[in-house]
N, C-alpha and C positions, 0 to 999 in steps of 0.2 A: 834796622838798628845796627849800630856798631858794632856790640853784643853779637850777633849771627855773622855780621859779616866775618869776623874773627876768627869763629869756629868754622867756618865753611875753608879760609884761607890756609887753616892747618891740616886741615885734610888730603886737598889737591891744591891749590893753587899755590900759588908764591908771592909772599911777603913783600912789601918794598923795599925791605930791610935784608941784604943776604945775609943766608945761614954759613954759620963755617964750618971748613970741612968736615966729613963724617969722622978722620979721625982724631980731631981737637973734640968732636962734640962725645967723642968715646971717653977721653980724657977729662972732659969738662961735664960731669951727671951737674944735672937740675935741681938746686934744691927743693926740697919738699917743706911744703909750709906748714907752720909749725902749729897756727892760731888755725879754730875752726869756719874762722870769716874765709880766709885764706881756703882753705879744703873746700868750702863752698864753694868758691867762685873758680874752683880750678875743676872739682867735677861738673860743673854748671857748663862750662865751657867745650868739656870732653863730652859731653850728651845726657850728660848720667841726668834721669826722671828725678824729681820730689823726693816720692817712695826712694828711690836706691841711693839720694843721699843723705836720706836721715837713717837710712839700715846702718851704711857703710859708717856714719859717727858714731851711732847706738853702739855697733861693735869696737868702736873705739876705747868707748866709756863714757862719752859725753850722755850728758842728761839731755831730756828732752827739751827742758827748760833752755839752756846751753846751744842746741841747733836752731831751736825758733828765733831766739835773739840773732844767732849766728845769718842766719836766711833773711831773718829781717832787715839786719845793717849790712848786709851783701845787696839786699835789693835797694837801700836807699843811696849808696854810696859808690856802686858801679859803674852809674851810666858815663860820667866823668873821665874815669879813669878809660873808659875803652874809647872816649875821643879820641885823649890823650896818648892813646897806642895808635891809633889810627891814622895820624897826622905826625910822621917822623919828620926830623927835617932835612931838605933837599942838601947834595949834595955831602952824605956824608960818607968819607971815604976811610976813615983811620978804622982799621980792622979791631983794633982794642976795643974801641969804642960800640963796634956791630956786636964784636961778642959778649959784653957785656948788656947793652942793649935786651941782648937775644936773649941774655940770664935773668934782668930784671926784668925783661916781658910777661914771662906767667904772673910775677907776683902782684905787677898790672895791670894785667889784660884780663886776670880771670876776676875779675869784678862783674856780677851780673847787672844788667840796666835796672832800672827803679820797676819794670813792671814784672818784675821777678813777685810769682808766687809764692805762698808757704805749701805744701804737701795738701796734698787737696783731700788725701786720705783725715789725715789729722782734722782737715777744715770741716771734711762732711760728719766726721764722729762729734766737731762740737754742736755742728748745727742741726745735728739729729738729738743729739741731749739735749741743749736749748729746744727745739722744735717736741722733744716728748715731754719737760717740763710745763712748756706751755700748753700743750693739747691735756695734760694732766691737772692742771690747776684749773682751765676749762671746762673741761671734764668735772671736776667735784664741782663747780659752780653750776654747773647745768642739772647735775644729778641733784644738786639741792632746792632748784627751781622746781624739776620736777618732782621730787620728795613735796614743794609746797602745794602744789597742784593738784597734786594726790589726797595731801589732804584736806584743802579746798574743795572735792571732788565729792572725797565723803562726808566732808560737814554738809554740802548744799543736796547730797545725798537724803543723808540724814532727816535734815528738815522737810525737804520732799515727801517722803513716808510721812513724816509727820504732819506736813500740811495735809496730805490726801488724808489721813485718818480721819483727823478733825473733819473734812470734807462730808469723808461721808457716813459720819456723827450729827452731822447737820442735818446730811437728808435723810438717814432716817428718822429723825425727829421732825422734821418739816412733815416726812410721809404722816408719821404719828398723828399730828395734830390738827394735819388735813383729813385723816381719814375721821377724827375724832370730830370735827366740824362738820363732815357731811354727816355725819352718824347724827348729832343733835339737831342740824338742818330739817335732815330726814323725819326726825322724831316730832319735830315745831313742824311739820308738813302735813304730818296724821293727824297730830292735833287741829289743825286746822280743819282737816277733811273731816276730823270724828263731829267736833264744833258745827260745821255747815250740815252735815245730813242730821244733828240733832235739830236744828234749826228748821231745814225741810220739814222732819218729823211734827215740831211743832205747830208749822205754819198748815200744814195739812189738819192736825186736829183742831187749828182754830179754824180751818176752812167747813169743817165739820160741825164743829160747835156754836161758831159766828152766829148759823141764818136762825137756831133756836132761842139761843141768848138773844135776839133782838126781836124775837118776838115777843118773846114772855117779859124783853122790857116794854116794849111797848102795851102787852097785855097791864101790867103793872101801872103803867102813864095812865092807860084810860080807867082803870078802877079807880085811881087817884082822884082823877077831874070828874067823876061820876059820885063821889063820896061827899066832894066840896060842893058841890050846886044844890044838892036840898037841907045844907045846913045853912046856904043863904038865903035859902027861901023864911 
């Protein structure tokens, strides 16, 4: 970028533009710019970091407000201007002319190119308050999910106890009423069993009594038919 190339050019190498002599350029100091666009793009140019040129306005008195706008319209409006230092034109030889040249050079050449950053310090403290905002707002929406969860948890808790209660209300009332049905079962089973050896019992003394009762009826037949033939005589 033109932007580097410039600053590289003032350090060691030589301009395309001569400088005049050391002692005109003793005579002739460089003005120092007045606006903070201007300070921007002249420390920009001298090397100076983000950080050391937003300290160096701070201690000026510029507001913060004031260097951001400043770095901002430094970075969109630069990269033009350092074409435009970069592309002298051929053939110029009127010494007036170089030294003046040489005098409006800083004011535009220290224009930084458009991908000039803002202080990366600055950038990373918004983007860490942005970024703990949102993990914060996050943050209470989750802890309210899990708040409902929780109490989802213990309502289905809740009825749980409650269903098992009921449960086993049921059985032992089922045991109840099962043991109460065998117990009358049991009870209709004696009866039956008391019922059938009464039965034996009596089929034994009619086995007993049978062969005489059928004698003594038939004793009885024949006095009958023994009574009736001599009153038909």
């Amino acid at each position: 970028m033109a932007f580097f190339k410039l600053g590289k050019k003032k350090k060691g190498e030589s301009l395309d533009v001569p400088l005049p002599p050391p002692e005109l350029q003793s005579q002739q100091p460089m003005p120092m710019p007045q606006s903070p666009i201007e300070q921007v793009l002249m420390m920009k140019q001298q090397g100076y970091t983000n950080n050391q040129i937003v300290q160096t306005l701070q201690s000026q008195g510029y507001s913060t407000n004031q260097i951001f706008d400043a770095i901002n319209q430094a970075g969109l409006t630069g990269f033009e201007a350092n074409e435009r230092v970069e592309q002298p034109e051929a053939g110029m030889q009127d010494y007036g002319y170089e030294q003046q040249q040489y005098q409006q050079q800083p004011s535009q050449g220290f224009q930084a190119p458009r991908e000039i950053q803002t202080p990366t310090s600055i950038d990373e403290e918004r983007i860490q308050e942005v970024a703990e905002a949102i993990i914060e707002e996050k943050w209470e929406d989750l802890a309210k999910d899990i708040k409902k969860v929780i109490e989802w948890k213990d309502k289905s808790e809740e009825r749980l106890a409650k269903l098992e209660q009921q449960i086993m209300d049921m059985r032992l009332s089922i045991d109840s009423l099962t043991k109460s049905m065998l117990a009358k079962v049991s009870a209709y089973d004696q009866n039956i069993v008391d019922v059938g050896t009464e039965v034996k019992a009596m089929e034994k003394v009619f086995q007993k009594v049978l062969p005489s009762l059928t004698e003594s009826v038939n004793k009885l037949d024949r006095m009958t038919k023994g009574y009736k033939e001599p009153q038909k005589k």
